[in-house]
C-alpha positions as CSV (number, residue, x, y, z in Angstrom):
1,X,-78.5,105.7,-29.0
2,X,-74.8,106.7,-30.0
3,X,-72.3,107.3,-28.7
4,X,-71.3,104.2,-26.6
5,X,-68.4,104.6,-24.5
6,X,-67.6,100.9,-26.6
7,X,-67.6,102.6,-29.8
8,X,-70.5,102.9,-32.3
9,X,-70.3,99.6,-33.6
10,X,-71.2,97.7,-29.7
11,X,-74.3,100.2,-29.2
12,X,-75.3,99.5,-33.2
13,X,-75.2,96.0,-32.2
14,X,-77.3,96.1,-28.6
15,X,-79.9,98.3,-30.4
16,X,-80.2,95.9,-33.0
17,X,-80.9,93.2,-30.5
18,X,-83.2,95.2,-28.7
19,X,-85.3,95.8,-31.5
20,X,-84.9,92.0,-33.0
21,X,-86.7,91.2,-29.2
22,X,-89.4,94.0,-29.3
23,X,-90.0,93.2,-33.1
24,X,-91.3,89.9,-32.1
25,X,-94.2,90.3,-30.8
26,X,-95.1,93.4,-32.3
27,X,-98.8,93.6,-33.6
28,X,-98.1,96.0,-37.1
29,X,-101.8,96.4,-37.2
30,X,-101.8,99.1,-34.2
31,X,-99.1,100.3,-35.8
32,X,-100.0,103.8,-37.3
33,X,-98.5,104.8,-41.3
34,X,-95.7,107.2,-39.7
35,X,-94.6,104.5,-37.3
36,X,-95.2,101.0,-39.7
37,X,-92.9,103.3,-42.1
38,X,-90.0,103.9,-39.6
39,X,-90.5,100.3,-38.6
40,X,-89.7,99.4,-42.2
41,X,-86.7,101.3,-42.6
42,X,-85.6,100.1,-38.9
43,X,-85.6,96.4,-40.5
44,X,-84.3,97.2,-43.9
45,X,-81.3,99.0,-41.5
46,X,-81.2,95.9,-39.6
47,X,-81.2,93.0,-42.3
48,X,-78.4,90.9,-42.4
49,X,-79.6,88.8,-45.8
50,X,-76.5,88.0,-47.9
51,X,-73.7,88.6,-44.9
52,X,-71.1,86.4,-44.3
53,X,-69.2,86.0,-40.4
54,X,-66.6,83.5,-41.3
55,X,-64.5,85.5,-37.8
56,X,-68.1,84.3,-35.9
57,X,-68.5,87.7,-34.5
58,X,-72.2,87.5,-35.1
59,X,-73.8,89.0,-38.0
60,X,-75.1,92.1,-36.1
61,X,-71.5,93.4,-35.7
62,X,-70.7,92.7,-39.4
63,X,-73.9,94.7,-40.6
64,X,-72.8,97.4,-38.1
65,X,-69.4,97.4,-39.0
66,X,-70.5,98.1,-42.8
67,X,-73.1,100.8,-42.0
68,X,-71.8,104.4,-43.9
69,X,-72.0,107.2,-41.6
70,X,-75.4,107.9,-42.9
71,X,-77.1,104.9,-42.3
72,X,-76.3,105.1,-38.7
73,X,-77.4,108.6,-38.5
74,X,-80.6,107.2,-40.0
75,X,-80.9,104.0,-37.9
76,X,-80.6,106.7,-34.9
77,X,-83.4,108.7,-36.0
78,X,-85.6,105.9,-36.5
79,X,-85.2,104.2,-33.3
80,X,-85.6,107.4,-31.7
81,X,-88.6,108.4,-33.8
82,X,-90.1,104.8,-33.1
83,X,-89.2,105.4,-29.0
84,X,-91.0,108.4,-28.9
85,X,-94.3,106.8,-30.8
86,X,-93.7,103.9,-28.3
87,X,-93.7,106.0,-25.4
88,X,-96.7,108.0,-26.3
89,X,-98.9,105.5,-27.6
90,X,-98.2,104.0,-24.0
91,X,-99.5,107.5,-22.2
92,X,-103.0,107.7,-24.6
């Protein structure tokens, strides 16, 4: 997912659309406990709830923007991890 020859912030902020699209119409029932618990953190990474944009930059890029380096490293590994279930699931 990183880097993005636009900076961290941009490819935060067009994986964080990507997975807003995917997320909804995503049935968590076939979802196994590994994957519905990535999925969780994915979302809790991903909430905006309480942000301001008063520049009207769009709420993604502020919640990017704010992410500690260790929250991006873990948004990374969850939307890796969740690929890779994705991708299998698809090959069973």
């Amino acid at each position: 997912m990183l880097p993005h020859p636009d900076g961290d912030t941009r490819s935060i902020v067009y994986a964080f659309f990507e997975c807003s699209l995917s997320l909804r119409t995503l049935n968590r029932c076939d979802l196994d406990d590994g994957a519905r618990t990535s999925l969780r953190k994915l979302k809790e990474l991903m909430d905006t709830t309480g942000l301001d944009d008063p520049l009207g930059r769009g709420l993604y890029t502020v919640k990017a923007e704010r992410l500690s380096l260790d929250q991006k490293a873990e948004l990374s590994r969850e939307v890796d991890y969740l690929a890779t279930w994705f991708d299998a699931q698809s090959r069973e």
